[in-house]
Kinemage of the C-alpha trace (Angstrom):
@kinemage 1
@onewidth
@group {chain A} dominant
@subgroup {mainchain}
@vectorlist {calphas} color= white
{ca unk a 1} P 0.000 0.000 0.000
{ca unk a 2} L 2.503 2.301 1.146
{ca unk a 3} L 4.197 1.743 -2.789
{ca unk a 4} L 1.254 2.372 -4.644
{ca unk a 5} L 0.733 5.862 -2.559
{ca unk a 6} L 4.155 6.331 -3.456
{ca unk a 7} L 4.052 5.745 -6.856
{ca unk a 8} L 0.779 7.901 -7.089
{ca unk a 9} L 2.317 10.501 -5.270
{ca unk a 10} L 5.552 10.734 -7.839
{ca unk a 11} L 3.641 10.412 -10.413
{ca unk a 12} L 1.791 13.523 -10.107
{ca unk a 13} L 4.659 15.497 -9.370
{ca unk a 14} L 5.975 14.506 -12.243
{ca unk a 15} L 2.617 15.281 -14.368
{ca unk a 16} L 2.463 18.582 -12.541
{ca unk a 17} L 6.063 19.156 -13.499
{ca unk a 18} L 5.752 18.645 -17.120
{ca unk a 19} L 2.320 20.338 -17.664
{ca unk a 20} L 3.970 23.594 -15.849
{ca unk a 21} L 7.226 23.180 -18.184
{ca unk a 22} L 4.496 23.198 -21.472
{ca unk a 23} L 3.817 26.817 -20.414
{ca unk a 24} L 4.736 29.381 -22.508
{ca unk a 25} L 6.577 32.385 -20.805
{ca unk a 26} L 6.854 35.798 -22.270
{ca unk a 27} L 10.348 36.277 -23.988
{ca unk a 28} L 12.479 39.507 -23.250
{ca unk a 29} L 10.826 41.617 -26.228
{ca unk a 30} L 7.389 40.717 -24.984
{ca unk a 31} L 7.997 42.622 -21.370
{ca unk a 32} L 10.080 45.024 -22.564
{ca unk a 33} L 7.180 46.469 -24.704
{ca unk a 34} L 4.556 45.916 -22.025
{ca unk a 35} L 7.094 48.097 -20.272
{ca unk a 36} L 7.041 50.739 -22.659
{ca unk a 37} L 3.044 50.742 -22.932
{ca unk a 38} L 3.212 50.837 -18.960
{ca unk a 39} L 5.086 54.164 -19.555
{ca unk a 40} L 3.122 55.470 -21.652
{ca unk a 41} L -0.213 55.463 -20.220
{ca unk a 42} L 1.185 56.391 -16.739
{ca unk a 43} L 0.304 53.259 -15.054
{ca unk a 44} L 4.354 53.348 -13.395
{ca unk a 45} L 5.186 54.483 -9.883
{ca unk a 46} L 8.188 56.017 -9.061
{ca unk a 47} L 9.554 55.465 -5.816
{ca unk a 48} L 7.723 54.865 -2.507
{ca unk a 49} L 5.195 57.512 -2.248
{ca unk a 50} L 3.326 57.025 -5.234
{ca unk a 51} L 2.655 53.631 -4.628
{ca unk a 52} L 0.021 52.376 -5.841
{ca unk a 53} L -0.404 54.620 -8.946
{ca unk a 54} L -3.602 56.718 -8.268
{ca unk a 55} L -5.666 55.433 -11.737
{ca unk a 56} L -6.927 58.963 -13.081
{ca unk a 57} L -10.620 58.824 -13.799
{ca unk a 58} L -12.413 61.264 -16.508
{ca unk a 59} L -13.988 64.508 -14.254
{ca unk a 60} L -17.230 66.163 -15.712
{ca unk a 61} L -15.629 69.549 -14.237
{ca unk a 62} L -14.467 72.110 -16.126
{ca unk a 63} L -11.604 73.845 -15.319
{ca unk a 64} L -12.306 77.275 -13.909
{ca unk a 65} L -14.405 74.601 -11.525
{ca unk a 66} L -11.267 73.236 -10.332
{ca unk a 67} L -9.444 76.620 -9.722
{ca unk a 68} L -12.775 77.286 -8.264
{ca unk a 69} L -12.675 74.156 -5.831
{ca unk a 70} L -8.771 75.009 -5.371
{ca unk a 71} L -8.999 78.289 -3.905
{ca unk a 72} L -11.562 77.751 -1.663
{ca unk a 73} L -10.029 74.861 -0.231
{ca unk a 74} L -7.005 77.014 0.071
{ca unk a 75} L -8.439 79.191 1.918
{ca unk a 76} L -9.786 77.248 4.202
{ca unk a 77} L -6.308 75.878 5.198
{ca unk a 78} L -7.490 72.411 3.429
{ca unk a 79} L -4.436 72.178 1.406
{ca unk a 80} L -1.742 69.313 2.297
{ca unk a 81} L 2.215 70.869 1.337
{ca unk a 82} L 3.683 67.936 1.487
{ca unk a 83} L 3.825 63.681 2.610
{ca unk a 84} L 4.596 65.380 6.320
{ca unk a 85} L 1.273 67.395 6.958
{ca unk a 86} L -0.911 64.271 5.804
{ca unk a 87} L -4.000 63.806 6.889
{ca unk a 88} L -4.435 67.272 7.501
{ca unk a 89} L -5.033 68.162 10.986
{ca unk a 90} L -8.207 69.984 11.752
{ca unk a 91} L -7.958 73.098 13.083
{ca unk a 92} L -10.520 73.137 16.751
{ca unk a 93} L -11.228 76.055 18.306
{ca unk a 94} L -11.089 76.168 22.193
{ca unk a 95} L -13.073 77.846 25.141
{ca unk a 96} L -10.380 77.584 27.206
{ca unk a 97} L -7.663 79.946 28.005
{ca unk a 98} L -4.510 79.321 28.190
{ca unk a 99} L -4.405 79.160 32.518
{ca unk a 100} L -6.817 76.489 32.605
{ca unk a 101} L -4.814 74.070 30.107
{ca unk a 102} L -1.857 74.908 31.784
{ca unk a 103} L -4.158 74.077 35.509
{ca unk a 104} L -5.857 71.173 33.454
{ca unk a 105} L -1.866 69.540 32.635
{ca unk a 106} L -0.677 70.175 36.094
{ca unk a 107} L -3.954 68.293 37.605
{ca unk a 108} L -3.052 65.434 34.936
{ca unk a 109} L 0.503 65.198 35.811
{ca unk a 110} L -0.621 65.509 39.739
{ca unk a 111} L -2.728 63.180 39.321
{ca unk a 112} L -0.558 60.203 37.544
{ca unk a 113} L -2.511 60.590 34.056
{ca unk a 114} L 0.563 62.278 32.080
{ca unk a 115} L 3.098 61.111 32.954
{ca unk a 116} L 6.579 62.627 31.530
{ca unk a 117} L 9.264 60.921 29.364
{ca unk a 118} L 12.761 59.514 30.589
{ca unk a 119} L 15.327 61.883 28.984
């Protein structure tokens, strides 16, 4: 029994072997003009950040809608300057002056809720 699971068992490695072997892989011309057709519709990153490639999608706007949409949101402080200030943080307005954060911190760190960093 034990030689007729082995035999079984070599026996489709070997078939799975042979049918993967029959496969026809792309030769060096073949990828190095899907490369070029990559590059040429913009579908390549470049470097870390851009990863994956944002796919651009058709936009019913025109564009004095988009300067439009641009200056507002840069006026509103909306607009990200870089990979550092993303997400944007949203700006809160607070009823509190500045003695009772400064009273609120002290109470924390009194208290054992903040507590402050080796150096």
């Amino acid at each position: 029994m034990k030689t007729l699971a082995s035999l079984l068992l070599i026996s489709a490695t070997l078939a799975g072997t042979a049918a993967y072997a029959k496969e026809p892989s792309a030769t060096r011309a073949q990828v190095l003009a899907e490369l070029q057709a990559a590059k040429a519709a913009g579908q390549l990153s470049v470097g870390e950040l851009d990863y994956p490639r944002a796919i651009g999608s058709a936009s019913s706007l025109t564009r004095e809608q988009v300067v439009a949409e641009l200056q507002t949101a840069r006026a509103a402080g909306q607009l990200s300057a870089g990979e550092l200030d993303y997400p944007l943080a949203t700006s809160q307005t607070s009823s509190l002056t500045r003695e009772q954060v400064v009273a609120d911190l002290q109470a924390a760190k009194a208290t054992g809720r903040l507590t402050q960093p080796a150096a």
